[in-house]
C-alpha positions as CSV (number, residue, x, y, z in Angstrom):
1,X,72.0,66.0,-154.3
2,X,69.2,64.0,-155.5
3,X,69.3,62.8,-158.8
4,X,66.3,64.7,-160.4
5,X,64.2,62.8,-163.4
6,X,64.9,64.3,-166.5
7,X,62.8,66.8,-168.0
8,X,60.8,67.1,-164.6
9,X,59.6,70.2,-163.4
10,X,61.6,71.7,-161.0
11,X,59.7,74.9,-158.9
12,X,59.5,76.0,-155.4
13,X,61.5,75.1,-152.0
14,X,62.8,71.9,-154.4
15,X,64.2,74.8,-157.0
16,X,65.8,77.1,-154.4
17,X,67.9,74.2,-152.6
18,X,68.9,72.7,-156.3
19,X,70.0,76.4,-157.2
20,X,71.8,77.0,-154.1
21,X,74.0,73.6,-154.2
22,X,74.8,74.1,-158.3
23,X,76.0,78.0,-157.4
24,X,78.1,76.4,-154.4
25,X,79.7,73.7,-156.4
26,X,80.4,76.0,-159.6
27,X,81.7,78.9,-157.2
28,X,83.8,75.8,-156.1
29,X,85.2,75.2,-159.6
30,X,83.0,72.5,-161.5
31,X,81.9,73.2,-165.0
32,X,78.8,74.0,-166.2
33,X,79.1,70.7,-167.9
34,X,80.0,68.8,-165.2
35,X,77.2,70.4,-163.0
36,X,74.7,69.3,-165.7
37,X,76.2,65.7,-165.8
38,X,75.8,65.0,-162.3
39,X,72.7,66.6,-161.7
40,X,71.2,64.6,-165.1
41,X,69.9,68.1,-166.0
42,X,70.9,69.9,-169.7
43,X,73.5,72.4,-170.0
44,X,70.8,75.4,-170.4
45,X,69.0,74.0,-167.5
46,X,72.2,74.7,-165.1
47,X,73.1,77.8,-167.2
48,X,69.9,79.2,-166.0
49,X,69.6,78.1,-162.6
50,X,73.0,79.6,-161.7
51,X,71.8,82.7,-164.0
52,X,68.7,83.1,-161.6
53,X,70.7,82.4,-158.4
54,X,73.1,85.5,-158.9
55,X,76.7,83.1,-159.7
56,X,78.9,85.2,-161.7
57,X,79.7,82.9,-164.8
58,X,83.1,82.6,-165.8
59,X,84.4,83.2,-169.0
60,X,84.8,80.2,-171.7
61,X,88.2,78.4,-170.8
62,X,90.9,77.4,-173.5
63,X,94.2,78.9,-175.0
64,X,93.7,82.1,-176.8
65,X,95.4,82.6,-180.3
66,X,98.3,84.8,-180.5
67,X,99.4,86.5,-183.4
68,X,103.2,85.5,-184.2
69,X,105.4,88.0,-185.8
């Protein structure tokens, strides 16, 4: 992927190839985080791009707290 400047404006053909390889690679198992790292775009950025390409967002990782008896 090319590395985008930040803060640029993103739209079109540009958008659609961006939004395809971010759903690919989180579909894949990368984190939102990670995606947003690598592409040198911000976390809501990527959130939305893999909102608007239809990528079914997993739920927030991390142990759960369980209540001991």
């Amino acid at each position: 992927m090319a590395e985008l400047k930040k803060g640029s404006r993103v739209t079109g053909d540009e958008r659609g190839k961006l939004a395809d390889d971010l759903k690919k690679r989180y579909e894949g198992g990368e984190s939102i985080r990670l995606l947003a790292e690598t592409s040198g775009r911000s976390y809501g950025f990527v959130h939305r791009i893999l909102t608007e390409s239809g990528a079914t967002l997993r739920g927030r990782g991390g142990a759960t707290r369980k209540k001991t008896s």
